[in-house]
N, C-alpha and C positions, 0 to 999 in steps of 0.2 A: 209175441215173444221177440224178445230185440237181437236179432242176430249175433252171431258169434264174432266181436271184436270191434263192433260198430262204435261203441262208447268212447275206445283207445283210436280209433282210429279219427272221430271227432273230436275229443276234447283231451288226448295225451298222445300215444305212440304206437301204429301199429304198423303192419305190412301183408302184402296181398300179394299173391300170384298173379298175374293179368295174364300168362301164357304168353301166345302168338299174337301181337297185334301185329293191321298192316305197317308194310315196313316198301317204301318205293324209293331207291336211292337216283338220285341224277347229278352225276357225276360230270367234269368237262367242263373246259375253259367258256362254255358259254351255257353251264348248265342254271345258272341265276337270272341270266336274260331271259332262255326258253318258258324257265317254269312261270316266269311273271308273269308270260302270255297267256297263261290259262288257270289263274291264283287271283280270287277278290282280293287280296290284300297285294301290298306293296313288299316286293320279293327283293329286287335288285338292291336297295339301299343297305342289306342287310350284311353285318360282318359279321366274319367265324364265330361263334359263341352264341348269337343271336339269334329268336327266333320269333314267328310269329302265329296267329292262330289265323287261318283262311279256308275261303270255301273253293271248292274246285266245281265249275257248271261246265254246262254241254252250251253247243254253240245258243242254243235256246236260254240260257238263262238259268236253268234246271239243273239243281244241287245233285252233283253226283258222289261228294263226300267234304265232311270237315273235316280238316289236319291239322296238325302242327306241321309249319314249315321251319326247318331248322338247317340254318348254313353252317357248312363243314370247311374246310382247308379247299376240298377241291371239289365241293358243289353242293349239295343238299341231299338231308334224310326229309323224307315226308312220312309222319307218324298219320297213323286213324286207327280205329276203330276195328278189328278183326274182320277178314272176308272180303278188303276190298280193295286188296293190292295188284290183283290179277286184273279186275277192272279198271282199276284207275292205270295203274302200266298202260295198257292198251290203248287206255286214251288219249293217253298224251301222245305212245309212239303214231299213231294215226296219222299226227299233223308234222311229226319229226319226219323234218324231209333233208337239211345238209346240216346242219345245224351239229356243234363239235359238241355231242352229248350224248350219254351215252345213259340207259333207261333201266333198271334193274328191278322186279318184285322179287325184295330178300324176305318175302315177309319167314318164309320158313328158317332161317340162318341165324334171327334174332328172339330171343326171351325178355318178357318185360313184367317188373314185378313195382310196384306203389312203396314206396315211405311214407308215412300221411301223420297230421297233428300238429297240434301247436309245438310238440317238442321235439318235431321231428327235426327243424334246421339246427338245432344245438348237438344232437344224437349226429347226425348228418356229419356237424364242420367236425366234433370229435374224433370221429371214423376217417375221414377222407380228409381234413385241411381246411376245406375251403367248398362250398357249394355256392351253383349259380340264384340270387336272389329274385333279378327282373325277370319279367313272366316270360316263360318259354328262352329264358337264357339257357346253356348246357356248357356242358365241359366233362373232358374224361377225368376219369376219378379212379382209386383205387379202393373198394370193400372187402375185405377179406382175403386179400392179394389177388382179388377177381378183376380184372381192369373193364370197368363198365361204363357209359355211357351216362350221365345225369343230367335230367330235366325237370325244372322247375315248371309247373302246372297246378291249373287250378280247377280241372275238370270232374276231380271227386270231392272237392272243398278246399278253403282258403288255403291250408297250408298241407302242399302234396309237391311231392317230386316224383319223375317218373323217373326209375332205372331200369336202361335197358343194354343186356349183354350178349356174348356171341353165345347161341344154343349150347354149345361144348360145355361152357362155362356155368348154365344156367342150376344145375346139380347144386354145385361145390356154393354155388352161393344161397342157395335153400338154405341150405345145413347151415353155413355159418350165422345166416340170420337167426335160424333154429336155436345157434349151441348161445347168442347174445341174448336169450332170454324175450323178443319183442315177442309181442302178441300178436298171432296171425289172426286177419280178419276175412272171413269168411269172403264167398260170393253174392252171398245177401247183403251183407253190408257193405259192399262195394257197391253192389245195385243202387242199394238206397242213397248213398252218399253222391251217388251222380245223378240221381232223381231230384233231390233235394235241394243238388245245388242248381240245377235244370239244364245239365247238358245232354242234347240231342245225342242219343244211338242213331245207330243207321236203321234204326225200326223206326225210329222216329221223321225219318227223311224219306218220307212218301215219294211215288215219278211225280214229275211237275211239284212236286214242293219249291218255291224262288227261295233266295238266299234271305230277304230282309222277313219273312213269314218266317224265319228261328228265330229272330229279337236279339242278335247279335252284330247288328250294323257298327257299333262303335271299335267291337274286338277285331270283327273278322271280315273287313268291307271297305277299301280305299277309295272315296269319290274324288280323287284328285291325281290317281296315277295314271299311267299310261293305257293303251287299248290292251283288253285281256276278252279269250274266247268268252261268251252272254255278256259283255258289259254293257251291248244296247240293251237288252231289258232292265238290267239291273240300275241302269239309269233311269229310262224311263219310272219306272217304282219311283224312284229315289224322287223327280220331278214332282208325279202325282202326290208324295206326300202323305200316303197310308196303304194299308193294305188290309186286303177283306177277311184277312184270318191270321191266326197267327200262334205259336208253340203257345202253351197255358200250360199251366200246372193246376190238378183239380183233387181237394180234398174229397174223398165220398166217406160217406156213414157207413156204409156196408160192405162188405167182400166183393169186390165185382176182378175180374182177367182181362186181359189186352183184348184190345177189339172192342170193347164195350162202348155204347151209344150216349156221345154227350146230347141231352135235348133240353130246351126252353119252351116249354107246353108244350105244342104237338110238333114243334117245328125241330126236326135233326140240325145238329151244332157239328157235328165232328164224329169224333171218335179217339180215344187212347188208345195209345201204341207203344204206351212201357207202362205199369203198374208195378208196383210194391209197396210193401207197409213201413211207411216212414213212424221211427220211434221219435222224430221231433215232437210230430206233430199228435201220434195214438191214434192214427186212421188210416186209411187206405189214400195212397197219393198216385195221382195218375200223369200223363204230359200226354199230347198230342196237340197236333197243329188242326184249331176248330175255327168256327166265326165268332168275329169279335163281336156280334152277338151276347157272345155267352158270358163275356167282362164286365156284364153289368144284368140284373135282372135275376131271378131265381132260375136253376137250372136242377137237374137231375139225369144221375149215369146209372144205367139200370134198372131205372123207377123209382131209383133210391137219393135221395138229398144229398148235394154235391155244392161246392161253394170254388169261385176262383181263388188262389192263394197268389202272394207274393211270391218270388224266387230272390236270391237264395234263403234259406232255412238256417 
């Protein structure tokens, strides 16, 4: 059964609640430098408006979350994933020792809710004037006389913006979305639309997962900036040239739940760590980070007939 709003939300116009995601502000005349120190992607170069998509490791190399980093007037939001503001805060203040920056988990203070579809930038500029185009561009905006925060993203499919508001605010702009008639899309189809397009959850980012084992080296990965906390490992990968496993997306024939055993005859491959039933495809779609192995050759998850797919859908 195809979730409620999945169709509007791929091929027309819909909108989703996303709640609480993290929300880590770093604010301070020298909050663009510090974050670079410990951000795969190149931080400093970045102007107001601008933003980029990056991984955050531990001095080992080891993904401790993917963000959007987004420069503000007087320092950066770093958006993720729900659950991981408290930790990533902490991480960074560890190494914040004079440094004129000042570290903040607002994940609680902020509401963020999806616009998604091909018709969504039209819907978009009608309402508010003008929205941001380039990926992870933002600008404040005005919906409903709600003054909210918009980002363009591509994390649930090609054409998605993420709007995100002060909690106070988050109410009055429900409703108003509500009384413009869009079609709300469920949490299933929000599931599946980031399934599909194969962005890594934080279920997805096992300990010791390295950043170039997501398959996002080109978005979220600068081999030419400056030193940043795990950039030795991340180089080294980068040297050798491959890696022995790596995120997959895997169609199965049968019903199988997270945790389920990718194998290639008798030999274990991995395992999925997000599943749901993609209406692209009329199967069960899986992602987790297995051996490349499994990219070639017949495999099976659950005892049941499995095949690698393509990403995106």
């Amino acid at each position: 059964m195809t979730p409620a709003g999945y169709d509007h939300l791929r091929d027309g116009l819909a909108w989703a609640d996303l709640g609480h995601r993290t929300t880590v502000l770093a604010t301070g005349p020298e909050a663009a430098r510090f974050i670079d120190g410990f951000a795969t992607a190149a931080i400093k170069p970045l102007g107001p408006g601008a933003g980029v998509e990056s991984f955050f490791t531990d001095a080992r190399g080891w993904v401790i979350a993917l963000a959007a980093v987004l420069r503000i007037d007087d320092g950066l939001i770093v958006d993720a994933e729900p659950g991981l503001g408290e930790r990533l805060r902490d991480h960074l203040e560890h190494y914040h020792i004079r440094e004129r920056v000042e570290l903040v988990d607002a994940s609680a203070d902020w509401a963020c809710l999806l616009i998604a579809g091909p018709e969504a930038a039209q819907w978009l500029t009608r309402q508010a004037g003008t929205v941001p185009e380039t990926l992870f561009g933002h600008g404040e905006v005005s919906l409903g006389g709600v003054t909210a925060h918009l980002v363009r993203s591509d994390w649930w499919g090609e054409h998605g913006w993420l709007v995100r508001c002060r909690e106070a605010d988050h109410g009055r702009l429900v409703d108003w979305l509500g009384d413009q008639g869009l079609v709300k899309a469920d949490a299933l189809a929000v599931e599946a639309a980031r399934t599909e397009r194969g962005t890594p959850h934080p279920a997805d980012i096992r300990d010791k997962t390295l950043p170039q084992e997501l398959g996002r080296d080109a978005r979220a990965i600068s081999f030419t900036k400056g030193c940043y906390l795990g950039q030795e490992t991340v180089a080294r990968l980068d040297a050798l040239g491959h890696v022995n496993r790596r995120l997959m997306a895997v169609a199965v024939a049968g019903e199988v739940t997270a945790g389920a055993e990718v194998r290639q005859g008798d030999a274990p491959c991995g395992s999925l760590t997000t599943v749901c039933h993609s209406p692209r495809l009329g199967s069960m779609l899986g992602l987790g980070v297995v051996s490349m192995k499994a990219a070639s050759g017949t495999i099976t998850v659950g005892g049941m007939e499995a095949r690698v797919v393509e990403l995106p859908l």
